[in-house]
C-alpha positions as CSV (number, residue, x, y, z in Angstrom):
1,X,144.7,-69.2,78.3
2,X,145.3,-69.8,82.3
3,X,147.8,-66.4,82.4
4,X,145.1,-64.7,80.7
5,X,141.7,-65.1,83.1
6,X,142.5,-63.4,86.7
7,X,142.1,-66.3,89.5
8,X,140.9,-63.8,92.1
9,X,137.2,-63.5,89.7
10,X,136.7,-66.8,91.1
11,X,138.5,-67.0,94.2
12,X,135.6,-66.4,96.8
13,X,132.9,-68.9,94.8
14,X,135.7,-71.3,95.2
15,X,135.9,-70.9,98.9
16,X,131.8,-71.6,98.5
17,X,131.6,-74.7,96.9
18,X,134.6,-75.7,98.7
19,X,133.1,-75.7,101.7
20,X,129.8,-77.4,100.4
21,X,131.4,-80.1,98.0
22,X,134.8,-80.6,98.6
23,X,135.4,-83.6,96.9
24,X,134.4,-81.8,93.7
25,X,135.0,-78.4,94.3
26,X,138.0,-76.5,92.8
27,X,141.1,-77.1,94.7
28,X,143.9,-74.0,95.6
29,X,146.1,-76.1,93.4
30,X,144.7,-76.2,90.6
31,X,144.8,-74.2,87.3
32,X,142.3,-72.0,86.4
33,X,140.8,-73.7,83.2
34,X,140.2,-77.0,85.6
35,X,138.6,-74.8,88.6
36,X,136.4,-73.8,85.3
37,X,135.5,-77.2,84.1
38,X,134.4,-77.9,87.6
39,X,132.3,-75.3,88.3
40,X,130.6,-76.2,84.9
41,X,130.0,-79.6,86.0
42,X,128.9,-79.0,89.2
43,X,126.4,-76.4,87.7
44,X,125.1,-78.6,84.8
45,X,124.7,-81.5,87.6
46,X,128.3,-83.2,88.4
47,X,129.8,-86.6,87.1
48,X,127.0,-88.3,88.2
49,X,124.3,-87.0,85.9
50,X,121.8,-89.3,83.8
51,X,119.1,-89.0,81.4
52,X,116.4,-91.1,81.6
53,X,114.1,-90.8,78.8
54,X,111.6,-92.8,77.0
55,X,112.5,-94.9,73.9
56,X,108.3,-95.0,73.2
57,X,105.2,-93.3,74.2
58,X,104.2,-95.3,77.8
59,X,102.7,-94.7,80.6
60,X,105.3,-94.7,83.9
61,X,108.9,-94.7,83.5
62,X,111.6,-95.6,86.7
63,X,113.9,-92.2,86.4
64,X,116.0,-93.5,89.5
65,X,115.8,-97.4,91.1
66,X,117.3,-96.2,94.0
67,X,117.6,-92.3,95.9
68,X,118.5,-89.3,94.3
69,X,118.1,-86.6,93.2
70,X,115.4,-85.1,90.4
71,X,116.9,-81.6,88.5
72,X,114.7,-81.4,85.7
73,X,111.9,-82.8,84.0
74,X,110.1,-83.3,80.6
75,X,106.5,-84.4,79.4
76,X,104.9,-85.0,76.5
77,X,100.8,-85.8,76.5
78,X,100.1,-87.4,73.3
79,X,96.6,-88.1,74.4
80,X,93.8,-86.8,72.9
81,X,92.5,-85.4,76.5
82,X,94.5,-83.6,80.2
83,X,95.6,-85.9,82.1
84,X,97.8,-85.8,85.3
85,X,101.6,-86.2,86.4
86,X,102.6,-88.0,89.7
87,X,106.6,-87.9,90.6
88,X,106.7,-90.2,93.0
89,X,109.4,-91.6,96.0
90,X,109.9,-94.8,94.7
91,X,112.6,-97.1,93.4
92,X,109.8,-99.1,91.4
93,X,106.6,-97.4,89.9
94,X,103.7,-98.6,92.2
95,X,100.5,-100.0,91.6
96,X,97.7,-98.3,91.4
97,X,96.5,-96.6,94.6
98,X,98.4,-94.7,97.2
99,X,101.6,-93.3,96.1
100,X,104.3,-90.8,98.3
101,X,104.6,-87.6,95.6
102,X,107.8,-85.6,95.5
103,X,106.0,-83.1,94.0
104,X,102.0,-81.7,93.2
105,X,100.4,-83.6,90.5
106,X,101.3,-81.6,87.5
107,X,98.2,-81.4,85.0
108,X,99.0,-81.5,81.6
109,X,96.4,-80.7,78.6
110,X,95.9,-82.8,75.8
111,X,99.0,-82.7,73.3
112,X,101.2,-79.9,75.4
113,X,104.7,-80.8,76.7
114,X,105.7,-79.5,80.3
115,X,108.9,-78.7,81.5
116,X,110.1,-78.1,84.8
117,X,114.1,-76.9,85.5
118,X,114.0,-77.3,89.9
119,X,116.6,-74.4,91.1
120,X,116.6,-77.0,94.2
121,X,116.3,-80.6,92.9
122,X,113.5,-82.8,94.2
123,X,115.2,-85.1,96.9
124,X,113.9,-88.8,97.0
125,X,114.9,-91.5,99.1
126,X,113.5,-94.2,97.9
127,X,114.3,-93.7,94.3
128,X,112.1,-91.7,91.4
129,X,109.2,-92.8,89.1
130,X,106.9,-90.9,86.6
131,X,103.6,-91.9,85.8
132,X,100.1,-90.5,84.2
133,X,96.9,-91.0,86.1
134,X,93.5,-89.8,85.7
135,X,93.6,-88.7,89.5
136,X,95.2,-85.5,90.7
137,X,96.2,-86.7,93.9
138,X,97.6,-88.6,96.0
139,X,96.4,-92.0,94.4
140,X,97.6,-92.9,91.4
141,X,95.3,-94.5,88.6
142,X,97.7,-95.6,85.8
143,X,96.7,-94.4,82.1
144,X,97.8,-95.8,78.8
145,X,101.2,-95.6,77.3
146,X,100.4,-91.7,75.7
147,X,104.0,-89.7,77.5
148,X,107.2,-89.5,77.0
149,X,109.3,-88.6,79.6
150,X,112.8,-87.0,80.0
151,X,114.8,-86.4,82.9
152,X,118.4,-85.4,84.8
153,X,118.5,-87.6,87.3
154,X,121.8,-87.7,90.2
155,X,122.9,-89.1,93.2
């Protein structure tokens, strides 16, 4: 199947993510079904992807204990009223009260599911956390355990 694809469709986005990863990026060397599988990866998130998702419904969830990078995001409001989404820059989810947001507190209505695909992941340095809270701010009053979360998480 390599003879049958022509390299030079891929030649200058090779030269692209070879100058931006190049400990990933497709190498001169290699064949064209490998310079394939690693643009794939690198699109879909790299070897370093995870999933964190819940098990249960609760109310905070630790994506990443240490700093990362968020791609995408899923929630699911089983509560019976809106409530509010805080992603925070944290390697542990805080206590109540001030919190550093990586992103807007995303409302969510009673029994909807949001999901958010960042073009540009969210960049933490800390690590991430998810959590409901009755406040759409920057304080964050826990709720009870009502979500479930999903998320692609990398390094």
């Amino acid at each position: 199947m390599d003879e049958e694809l022509d390299k030079n469709l891929f030649s200058a986005l090779r030269q692209d993510v070879t100058s931006l990863i190049p400990t990933l990026a497709p190498q001169d060397g290699d064949k064209l079904s490998a310079q394939l599988a690693k643009l794939l990866a690198m699109m879909n998130g790299g070897p370093n992807d995870t999933t964190a998702k819940s098990t249960a419904l609760e109310a905070s969830r630790v994506l990443k204990g240490a700093a990362g990078k968020l791609h995408s995001i899923s929630v699911f409001n089983s509560k019976a009223s809106a409530q509010f989404i805080l992603i925070m820059d944290a390697a542990a989810v805080p206590a109540d009260g001030a919190v550093t947001l990586l992103e807007v507190p995303i409302a969510i209505a009673a029994g909807a599911t949001v999901k958010i695909d960042y073009p540009r992941p969210l960049i933490a340095s800390a690590g991430i956390c998810v959590s409901n809270s009755s406040t759409g701010s920057f304080t964050k009053t826990i709720g009870s355990a009502d979500c479930v979360f999903r998320a692609q998480v990398t390094d």
